[in-house]
DSSP file (Angstrom, degrees, kcal/mol; ACC not computed):
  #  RESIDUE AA STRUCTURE BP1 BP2  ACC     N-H-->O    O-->H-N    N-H-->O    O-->H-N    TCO  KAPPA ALPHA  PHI   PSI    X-CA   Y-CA   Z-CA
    1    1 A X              0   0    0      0, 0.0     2,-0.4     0, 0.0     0, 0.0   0.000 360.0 360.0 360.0 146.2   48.5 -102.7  -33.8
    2    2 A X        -     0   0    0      1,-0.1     0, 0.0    17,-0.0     0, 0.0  -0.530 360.0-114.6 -89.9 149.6   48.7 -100.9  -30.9
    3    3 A X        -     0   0    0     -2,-0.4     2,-0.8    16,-0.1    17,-0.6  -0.005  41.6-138.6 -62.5 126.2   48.4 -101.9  -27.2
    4    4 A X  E     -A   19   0A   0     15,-0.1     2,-0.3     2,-0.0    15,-0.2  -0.896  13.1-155.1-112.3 136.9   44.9  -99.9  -25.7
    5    5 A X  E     -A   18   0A   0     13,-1.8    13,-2.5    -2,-0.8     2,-0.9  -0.865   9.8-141.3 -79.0 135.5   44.6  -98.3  -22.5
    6    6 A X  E     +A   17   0A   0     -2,-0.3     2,-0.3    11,-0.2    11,-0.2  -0.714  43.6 122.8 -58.5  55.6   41.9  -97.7  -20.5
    7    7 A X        +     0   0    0      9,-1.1     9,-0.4    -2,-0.9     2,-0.2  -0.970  40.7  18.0-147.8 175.5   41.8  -94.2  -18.5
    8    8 A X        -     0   0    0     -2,-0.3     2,-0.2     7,-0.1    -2,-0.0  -0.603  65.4 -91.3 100.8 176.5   39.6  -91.0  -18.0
    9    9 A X        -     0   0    0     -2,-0.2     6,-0.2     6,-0.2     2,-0.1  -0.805  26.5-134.3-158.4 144.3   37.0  -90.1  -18.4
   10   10 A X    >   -     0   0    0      4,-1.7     3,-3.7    -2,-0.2     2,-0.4  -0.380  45.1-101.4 -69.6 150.8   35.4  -88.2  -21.6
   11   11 A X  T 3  S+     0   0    0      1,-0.2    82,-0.5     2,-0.1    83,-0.1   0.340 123.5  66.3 -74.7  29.3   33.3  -85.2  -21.1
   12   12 A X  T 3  S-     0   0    0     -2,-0.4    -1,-0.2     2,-0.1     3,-0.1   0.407 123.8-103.1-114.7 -14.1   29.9  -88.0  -21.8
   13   13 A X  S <  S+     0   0    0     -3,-3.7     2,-0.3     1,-0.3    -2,-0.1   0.646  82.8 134.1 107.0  14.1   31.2  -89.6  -18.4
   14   14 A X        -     0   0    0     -4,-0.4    -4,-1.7     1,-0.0    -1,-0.3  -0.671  65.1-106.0-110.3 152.7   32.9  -92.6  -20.4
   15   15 A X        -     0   0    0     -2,-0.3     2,-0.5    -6,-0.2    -6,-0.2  -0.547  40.4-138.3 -82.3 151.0   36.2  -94.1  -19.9
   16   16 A X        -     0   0    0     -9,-0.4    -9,-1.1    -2,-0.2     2,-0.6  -0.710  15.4-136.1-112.9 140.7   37.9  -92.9  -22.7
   17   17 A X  E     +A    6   0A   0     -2,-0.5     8,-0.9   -11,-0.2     9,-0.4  -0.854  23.4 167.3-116.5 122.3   40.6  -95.4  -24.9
   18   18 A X  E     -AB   5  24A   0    -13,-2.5   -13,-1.8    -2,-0.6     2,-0.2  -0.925  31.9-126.3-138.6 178.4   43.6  -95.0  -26.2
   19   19 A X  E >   -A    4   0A   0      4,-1.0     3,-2.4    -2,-0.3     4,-0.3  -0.550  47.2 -97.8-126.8 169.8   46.5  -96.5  -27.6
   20   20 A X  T 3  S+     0   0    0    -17,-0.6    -1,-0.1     1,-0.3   -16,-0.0   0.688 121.5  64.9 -52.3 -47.7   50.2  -95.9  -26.2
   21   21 A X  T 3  S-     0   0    0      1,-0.1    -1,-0.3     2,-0.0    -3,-0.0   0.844 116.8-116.1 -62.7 -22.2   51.1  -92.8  -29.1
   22   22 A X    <   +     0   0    0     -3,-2.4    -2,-0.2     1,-0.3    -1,-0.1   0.585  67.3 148.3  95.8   6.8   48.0  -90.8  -26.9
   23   23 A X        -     0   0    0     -4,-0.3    -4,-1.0     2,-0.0     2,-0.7  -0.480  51.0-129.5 -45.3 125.2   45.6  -90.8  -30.3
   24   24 A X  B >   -B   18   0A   0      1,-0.2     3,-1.1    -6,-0.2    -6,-0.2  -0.970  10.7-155.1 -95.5 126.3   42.2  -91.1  -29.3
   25   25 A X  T >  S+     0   0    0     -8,-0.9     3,-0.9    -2,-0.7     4,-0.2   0.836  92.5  56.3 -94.9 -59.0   40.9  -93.8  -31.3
   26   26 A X  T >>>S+     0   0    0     -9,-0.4     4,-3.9     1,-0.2     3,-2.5   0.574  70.9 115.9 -57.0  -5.2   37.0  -92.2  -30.8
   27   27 A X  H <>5S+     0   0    0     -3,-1.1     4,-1.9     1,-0.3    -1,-0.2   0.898  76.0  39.7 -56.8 -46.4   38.3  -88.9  -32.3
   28   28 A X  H <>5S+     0   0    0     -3,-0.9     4,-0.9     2,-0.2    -1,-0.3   0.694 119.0  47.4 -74.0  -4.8   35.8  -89.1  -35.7
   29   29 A X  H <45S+     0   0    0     -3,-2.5     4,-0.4    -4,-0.2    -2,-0.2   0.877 109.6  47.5 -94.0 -47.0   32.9  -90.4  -33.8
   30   30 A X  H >X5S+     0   0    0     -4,-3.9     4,-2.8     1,-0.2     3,-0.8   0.936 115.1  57.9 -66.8 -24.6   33.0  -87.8  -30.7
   31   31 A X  H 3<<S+     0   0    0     -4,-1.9     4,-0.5    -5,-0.6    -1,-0.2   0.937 108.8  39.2 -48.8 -58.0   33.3  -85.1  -33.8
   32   32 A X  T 3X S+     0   0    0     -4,-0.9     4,-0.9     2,-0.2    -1,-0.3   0.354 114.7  54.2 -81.8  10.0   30.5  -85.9  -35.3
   33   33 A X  H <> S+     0   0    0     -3,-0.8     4,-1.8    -4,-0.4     5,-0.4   0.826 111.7  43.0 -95.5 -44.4   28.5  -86.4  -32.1
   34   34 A X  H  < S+     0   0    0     -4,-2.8     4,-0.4     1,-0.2    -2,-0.2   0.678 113.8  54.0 -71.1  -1.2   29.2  -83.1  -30.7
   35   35 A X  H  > S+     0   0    0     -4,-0.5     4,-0.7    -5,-0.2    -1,-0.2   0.752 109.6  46.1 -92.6 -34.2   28.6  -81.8  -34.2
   36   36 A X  H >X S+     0   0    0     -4,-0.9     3,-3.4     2,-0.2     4,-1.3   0.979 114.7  53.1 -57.5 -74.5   25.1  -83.5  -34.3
   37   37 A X  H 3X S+     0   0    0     -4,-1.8     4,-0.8     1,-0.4    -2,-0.2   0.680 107.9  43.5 -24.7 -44.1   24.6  -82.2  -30.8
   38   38 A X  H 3> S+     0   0    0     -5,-0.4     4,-0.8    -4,-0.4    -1,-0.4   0.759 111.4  62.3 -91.6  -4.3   25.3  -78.6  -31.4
   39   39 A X  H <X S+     0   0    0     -3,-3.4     4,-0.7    -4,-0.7    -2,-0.3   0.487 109.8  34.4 -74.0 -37.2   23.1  -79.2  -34.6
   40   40 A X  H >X S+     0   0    0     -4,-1.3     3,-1.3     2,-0.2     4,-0.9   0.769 114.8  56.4-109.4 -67.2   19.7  -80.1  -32.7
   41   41 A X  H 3X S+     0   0    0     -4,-0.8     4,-2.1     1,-0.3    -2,-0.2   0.797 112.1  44.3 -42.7 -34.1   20.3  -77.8  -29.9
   42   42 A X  H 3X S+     0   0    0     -4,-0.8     4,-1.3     1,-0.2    -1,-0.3   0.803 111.1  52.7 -72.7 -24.2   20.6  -75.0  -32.7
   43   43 A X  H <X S+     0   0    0     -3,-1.3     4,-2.8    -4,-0.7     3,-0.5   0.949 113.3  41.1 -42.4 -72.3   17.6  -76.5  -34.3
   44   44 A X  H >X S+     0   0    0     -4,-0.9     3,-1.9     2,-0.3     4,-1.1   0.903 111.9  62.9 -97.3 -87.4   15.5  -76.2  -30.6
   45   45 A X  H 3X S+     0   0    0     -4,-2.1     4,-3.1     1,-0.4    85,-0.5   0.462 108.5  35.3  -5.5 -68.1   17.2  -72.7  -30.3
   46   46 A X  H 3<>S+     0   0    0     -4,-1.3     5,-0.8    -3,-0.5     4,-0.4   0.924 120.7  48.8 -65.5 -51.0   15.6  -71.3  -33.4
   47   47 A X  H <<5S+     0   0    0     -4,-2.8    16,-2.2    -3,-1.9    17,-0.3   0.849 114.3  44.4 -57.0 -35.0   12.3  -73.2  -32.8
   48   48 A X  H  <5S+     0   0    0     -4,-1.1    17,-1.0    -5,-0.3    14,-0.3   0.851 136.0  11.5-102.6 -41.7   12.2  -71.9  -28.8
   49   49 A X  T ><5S+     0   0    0     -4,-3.1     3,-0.5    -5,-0.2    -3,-0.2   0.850 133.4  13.9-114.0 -45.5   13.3  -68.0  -30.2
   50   50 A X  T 3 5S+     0   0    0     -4,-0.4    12,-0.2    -5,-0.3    -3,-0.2   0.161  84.7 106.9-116.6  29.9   13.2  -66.7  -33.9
   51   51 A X  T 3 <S+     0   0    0     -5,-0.8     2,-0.6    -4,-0.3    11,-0.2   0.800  79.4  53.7 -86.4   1.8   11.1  -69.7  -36.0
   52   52 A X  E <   +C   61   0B   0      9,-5.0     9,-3.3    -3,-0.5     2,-0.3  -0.927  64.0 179.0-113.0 135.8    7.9  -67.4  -36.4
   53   53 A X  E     -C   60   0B   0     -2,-0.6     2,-0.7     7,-0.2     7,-0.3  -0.954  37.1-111.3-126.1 164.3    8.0  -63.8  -37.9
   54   54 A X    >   -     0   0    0      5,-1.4     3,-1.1    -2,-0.3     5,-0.3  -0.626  46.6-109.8 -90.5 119.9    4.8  -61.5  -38.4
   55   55 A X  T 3  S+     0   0    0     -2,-0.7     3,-0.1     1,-0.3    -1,-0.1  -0.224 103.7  29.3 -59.2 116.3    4.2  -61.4  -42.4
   56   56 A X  T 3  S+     0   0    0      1,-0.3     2,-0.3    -2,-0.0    -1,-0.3   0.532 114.9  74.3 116.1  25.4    5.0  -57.9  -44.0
   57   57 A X  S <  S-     0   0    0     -3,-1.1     2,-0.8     2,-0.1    -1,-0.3  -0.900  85.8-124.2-157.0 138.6    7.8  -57.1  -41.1
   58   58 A X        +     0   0    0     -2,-0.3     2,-0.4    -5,-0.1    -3,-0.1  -0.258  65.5 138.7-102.1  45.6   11.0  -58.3  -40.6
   59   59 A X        -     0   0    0     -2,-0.8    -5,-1.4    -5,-0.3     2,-0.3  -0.890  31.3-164.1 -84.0 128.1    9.7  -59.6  -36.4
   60   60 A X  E     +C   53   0B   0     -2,-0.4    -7,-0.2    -7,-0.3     2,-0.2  -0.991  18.4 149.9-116.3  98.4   10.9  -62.7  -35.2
   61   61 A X  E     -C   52   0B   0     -9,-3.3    -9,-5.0    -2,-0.3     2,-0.3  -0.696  21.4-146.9-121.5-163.4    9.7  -64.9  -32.3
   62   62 A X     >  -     0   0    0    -14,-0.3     4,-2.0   -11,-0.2   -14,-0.2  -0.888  45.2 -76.4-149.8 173.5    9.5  -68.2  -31.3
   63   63 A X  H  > S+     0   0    0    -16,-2.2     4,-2.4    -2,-0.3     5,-0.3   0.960 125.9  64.8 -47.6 -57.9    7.4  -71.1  -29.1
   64   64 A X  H  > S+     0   0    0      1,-0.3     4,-3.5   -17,-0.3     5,-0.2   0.931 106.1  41.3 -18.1 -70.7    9.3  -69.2  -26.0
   65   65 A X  H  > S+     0   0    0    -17,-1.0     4,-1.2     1,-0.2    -1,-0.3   0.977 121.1  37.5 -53.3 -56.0    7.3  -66.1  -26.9
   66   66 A X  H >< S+     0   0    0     -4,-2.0     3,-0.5     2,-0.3     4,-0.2   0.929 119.1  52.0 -86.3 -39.1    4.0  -67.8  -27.6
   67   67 A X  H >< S+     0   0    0     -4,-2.4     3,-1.6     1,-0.3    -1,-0.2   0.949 102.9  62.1 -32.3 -69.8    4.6  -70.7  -24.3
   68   68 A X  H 3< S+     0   0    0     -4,-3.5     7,-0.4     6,-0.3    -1,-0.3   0.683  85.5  78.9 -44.5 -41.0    5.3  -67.7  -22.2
   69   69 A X  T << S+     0   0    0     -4,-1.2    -1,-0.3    -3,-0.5     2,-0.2   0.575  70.4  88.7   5.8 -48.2    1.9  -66.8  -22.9
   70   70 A X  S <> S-     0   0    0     -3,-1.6     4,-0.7    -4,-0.2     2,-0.5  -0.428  90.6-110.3 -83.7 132.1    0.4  -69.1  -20.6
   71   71 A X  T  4 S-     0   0    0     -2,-0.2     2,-0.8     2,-0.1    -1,-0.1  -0.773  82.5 -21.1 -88.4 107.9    0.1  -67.6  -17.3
   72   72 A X  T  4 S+     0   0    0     -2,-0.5     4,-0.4    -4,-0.2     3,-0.3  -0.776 135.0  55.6  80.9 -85.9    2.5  -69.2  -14.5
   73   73 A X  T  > S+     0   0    0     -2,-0.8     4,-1.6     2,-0.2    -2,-0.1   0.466  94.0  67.6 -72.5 -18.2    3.3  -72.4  -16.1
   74   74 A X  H  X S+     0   0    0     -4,-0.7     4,-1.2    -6,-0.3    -6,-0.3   0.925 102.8  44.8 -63.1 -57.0    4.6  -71.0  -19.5
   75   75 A X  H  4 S+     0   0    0     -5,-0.4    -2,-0.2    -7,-0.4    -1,-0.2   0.566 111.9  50.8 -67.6  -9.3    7.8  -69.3  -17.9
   76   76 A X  H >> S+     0   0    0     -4,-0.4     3,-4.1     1,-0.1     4,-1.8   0.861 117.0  46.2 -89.0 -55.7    8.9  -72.6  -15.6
   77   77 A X  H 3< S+     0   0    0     -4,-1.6     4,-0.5     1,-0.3    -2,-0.2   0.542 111.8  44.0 -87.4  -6.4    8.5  -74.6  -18.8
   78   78 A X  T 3X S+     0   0    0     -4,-1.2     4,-0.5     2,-0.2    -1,-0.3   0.256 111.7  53.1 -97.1  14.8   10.2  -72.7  -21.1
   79   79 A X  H <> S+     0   0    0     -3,-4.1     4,-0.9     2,-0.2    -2,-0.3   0.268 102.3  63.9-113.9  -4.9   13.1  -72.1  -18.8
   80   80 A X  H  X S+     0   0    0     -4,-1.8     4,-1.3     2,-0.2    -2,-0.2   0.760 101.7  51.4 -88.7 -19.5   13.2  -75.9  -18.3
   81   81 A X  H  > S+     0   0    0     -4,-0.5     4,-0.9    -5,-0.3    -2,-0.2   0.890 111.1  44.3 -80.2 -28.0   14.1  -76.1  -21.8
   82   82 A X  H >X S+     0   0    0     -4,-0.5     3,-1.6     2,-0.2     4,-1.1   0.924 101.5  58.7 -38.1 -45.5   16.7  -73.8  -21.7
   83   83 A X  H 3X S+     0   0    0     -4,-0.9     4,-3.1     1,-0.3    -1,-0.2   0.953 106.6  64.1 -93.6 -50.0   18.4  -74.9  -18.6
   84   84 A X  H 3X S+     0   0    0     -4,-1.3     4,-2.9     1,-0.2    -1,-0.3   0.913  98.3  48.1 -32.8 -52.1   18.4  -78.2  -21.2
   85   85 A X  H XX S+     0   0    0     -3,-1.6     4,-1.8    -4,-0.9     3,-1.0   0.967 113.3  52.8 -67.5 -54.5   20.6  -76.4  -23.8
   86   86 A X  H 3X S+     0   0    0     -4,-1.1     4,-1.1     1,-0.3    -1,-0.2   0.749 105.7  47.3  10.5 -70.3   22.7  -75.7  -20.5
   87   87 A X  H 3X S+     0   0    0     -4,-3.1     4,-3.1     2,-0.2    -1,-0.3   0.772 113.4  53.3 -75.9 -21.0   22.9  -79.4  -19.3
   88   88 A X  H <X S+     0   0    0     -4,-2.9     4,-1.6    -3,-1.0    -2,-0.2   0.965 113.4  50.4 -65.6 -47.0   24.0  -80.1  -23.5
   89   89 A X  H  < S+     0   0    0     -4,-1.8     5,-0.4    -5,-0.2    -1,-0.2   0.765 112.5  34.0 -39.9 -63.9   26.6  -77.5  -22.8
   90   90 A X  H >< S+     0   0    0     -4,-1.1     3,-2.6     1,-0.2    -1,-0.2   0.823 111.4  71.7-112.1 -46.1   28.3  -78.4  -19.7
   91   91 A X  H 3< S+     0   0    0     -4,-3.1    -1,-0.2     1,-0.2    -2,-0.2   0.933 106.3  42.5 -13.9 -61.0   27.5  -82.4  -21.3
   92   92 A X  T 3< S-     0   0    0     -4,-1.6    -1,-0.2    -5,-0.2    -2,-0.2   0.099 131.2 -90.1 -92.1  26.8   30.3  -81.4  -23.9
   93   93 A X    <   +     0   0    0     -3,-2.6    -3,-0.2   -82,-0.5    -2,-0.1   0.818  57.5 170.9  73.1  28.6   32.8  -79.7  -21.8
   94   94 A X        -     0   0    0     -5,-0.4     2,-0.2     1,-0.1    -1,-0.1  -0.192  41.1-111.1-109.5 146.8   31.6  -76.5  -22.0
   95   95 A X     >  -     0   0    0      1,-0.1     4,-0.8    -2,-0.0     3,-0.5  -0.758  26.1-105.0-108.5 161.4   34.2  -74.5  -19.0
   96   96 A X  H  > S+     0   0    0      1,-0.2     4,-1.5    -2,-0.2    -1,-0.1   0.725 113.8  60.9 -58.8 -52.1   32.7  -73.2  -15.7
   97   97 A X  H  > S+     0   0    0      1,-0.2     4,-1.2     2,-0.2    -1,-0.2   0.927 106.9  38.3 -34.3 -69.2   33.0  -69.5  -17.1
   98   98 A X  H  > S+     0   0    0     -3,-0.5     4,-1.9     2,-0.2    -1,-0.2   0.761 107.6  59.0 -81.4 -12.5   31.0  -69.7  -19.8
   99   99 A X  H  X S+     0   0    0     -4,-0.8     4,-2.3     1,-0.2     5,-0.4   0.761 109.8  64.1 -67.1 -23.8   27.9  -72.2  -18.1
  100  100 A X  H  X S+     0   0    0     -4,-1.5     4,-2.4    -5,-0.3    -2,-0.2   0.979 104.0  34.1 -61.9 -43.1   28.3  -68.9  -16.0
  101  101 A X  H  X S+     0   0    0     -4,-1.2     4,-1.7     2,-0.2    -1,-0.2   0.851 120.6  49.1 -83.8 -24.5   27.2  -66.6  -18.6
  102  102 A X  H  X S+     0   0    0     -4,-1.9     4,-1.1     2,-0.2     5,-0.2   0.956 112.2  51.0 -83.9 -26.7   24.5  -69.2  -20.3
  103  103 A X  H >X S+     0   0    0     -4,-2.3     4,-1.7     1,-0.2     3,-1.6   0.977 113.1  48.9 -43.5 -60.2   23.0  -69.8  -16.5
  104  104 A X  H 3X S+     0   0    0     -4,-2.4     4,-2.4    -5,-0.4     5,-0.5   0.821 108.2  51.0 -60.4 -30.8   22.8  -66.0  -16.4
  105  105 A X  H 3X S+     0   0    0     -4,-1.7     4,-1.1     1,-0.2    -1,-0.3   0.885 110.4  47.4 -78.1 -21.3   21.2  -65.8  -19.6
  106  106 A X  H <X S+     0   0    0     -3,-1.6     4,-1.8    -4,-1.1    -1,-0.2   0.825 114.9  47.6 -77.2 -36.8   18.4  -68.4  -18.7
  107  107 A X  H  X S+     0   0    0     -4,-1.7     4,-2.1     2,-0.2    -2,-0.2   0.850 107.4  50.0 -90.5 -38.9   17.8  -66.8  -15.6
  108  108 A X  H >X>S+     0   0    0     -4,-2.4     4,-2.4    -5,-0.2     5,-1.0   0.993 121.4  45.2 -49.7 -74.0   17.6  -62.9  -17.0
  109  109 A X  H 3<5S+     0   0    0     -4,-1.1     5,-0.2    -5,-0.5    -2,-0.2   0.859 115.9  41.6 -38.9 -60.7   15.2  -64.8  -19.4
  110  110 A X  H 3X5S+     0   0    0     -4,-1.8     4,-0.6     1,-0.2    -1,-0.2   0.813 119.2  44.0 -63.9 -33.4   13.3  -66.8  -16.7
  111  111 A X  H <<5S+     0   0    0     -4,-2.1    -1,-0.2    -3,-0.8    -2,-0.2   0.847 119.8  36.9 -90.3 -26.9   13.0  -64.0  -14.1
  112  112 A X  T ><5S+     0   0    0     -4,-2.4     3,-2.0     1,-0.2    11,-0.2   0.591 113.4  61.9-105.4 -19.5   11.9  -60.9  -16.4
  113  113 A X  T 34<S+     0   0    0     -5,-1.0    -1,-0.2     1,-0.3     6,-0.2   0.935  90.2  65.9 -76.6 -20.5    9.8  -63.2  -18.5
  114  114 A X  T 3< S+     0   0    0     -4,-0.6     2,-0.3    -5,-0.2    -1,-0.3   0.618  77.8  95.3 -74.6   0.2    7.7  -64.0  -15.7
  115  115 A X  S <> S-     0   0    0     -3,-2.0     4,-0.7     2,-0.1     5,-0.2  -0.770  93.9 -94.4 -95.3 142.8    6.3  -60.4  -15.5
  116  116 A X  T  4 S-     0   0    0     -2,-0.3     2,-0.7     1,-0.1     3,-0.4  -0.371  89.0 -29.5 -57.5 157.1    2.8  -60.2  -17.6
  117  117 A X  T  > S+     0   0    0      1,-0.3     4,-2.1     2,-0.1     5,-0.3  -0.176 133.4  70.5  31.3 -38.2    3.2  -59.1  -21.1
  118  118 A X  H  > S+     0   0    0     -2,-0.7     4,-0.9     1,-0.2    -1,-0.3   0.925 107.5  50.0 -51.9 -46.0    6.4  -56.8  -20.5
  119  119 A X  H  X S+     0   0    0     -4,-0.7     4,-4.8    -3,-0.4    -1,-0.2   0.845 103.0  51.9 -24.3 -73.2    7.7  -60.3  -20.1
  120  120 A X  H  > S+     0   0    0      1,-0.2     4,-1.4     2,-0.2    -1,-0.2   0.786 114.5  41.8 -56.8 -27.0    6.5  -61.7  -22.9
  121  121 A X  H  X S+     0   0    0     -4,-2.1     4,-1.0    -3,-0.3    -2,-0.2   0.643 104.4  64.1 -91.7  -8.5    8.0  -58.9  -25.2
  122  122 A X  H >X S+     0   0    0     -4,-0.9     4,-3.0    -5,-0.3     3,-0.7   0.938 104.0  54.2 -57.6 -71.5   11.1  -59.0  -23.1
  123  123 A X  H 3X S+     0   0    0     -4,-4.8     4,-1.0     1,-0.2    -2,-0.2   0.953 104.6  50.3 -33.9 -52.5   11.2  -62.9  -24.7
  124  124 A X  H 3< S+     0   0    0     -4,-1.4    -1,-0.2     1,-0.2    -2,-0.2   0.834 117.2  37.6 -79.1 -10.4   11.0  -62.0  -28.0
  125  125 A X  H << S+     0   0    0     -4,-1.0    -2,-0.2    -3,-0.7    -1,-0.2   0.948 116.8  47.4 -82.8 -52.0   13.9  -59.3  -27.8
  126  126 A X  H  < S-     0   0    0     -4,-3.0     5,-0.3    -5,-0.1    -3,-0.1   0.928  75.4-174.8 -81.9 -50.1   16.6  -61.2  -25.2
  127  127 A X     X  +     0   0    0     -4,-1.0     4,-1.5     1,-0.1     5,-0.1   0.974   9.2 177.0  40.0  83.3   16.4  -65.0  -27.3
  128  128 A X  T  4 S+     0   0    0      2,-0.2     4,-0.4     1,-0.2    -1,-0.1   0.691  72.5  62.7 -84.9  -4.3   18.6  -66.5  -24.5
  129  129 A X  T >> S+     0   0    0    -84,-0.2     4,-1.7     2,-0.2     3,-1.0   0.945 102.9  42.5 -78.1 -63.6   18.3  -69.4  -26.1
  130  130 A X  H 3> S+     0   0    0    -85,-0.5     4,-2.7     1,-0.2     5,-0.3   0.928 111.6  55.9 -31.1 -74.5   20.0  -68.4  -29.5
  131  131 A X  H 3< S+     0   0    0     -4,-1.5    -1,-0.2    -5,-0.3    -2,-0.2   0.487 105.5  55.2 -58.2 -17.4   22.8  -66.5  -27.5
  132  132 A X  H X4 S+     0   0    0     -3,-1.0     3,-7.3    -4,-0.4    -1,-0.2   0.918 108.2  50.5 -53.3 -87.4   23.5  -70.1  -25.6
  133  133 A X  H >X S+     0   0    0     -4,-1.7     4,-2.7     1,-0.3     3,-0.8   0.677 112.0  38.7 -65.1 -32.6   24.0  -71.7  -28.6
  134  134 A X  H 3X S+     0   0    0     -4,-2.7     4,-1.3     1,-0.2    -1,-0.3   0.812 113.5  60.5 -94.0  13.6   26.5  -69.4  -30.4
  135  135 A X  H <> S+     0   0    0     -3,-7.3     4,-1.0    -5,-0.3    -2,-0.3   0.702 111.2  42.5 -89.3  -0.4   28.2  -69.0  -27.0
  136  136 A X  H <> S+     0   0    0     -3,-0.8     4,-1.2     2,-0.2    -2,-0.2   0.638 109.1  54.6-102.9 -27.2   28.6  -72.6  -27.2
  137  137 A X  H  X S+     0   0    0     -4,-2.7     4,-1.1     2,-0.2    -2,-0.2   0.634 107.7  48.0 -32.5 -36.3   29.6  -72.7  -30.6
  138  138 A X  H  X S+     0   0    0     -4,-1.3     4,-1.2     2,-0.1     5,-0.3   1.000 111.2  57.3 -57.5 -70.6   32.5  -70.1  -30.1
  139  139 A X  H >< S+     0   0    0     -4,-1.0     3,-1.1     1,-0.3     4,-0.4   0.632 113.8  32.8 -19.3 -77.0   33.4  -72.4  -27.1
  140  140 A X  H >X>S+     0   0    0     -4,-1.2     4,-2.2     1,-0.3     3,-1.9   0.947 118.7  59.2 -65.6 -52.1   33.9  -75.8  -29.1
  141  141 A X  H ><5S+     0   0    0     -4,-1.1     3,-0.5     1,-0.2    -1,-0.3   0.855 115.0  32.7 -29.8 -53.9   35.2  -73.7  -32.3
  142  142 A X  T <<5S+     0   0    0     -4,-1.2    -1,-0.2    -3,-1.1    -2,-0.2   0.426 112.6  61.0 -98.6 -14.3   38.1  -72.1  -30.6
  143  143 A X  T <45S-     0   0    0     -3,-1.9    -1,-0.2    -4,-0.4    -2,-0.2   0.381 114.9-113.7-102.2   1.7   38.8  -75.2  -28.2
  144  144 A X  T <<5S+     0   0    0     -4,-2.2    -3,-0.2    -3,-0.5    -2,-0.1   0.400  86.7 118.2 103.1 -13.9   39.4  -77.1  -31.3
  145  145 A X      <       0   0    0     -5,-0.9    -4,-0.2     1,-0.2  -111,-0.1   0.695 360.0 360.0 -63.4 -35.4   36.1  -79.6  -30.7
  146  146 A X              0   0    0     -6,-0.4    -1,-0.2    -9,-0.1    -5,-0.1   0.239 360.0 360.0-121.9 360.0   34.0  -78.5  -34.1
């Protein structure tokens, strides 16, 4: 068996172990955690932009749209669940480049959504939440992660 060392740190903030050849021993467990991970954030995604559509039209919103509703308090709290899918992001090693583009998208979202009703319909067209998720899905795809 091989001798383990102790050094790093993984992008969950843990020291990360491995044995002499450089194998990380965790390698099926962090898979399937960041694959659960990007799995409920895509969940939330769909819930926050495109789980309701208006019957006999092919319109799509979500709790965003209907949250935003709420005058003041709708747009901080449904930009504090973005900025979550964010922190999931940057959680999993997500590079400085692309938290740039999902901040921007949270913030386009947060700032235009806060104007009455132009706002609201604004939500249901931009779904910055969606557009996180599959920019964080390309990420992990293409960095080898998923």
């Amino acid at each position: 068996m091989a001798q383990m060392q102790t050094y790093g740190w993984d992008s969950y903030g843990r020291a990360g172990s491995y044995d002499r050849a450089g194998s990380d021993r965790r390698g099926a467990s962090d898979y399937l955690s960041r694959r659960a991970t990007l799995e409920r954030l895509e969940r939330l995604a769909q819930l926050l932009d495109t789980a309701l559509v208006i019957p006999g039209t092919n319109f799509r919103f979500g709790a965003d749209a209907i949250i935003g509703l709420v005058p003041g308090i709708g747009d901080a709290i449904t930009t504090a669940i973005s900025a979550y899918i964010v922190y999931e992001a940057r959680r999993l090693g997500v590079p400085w480049h692309v938290l740039a583009r999902m901040i921007s998208n949270v913030a386009l979202d947060g700032l235009v959504g806060a104007v009455p009703l132009v706002g609201d319909l604004f939500d249901t067209m931009w779904r910055a939440n969606i557009r996180n998720v599959r920019l964080l899905r390309k990420h992990l795809e293409r960095s080898g992660a998923l």
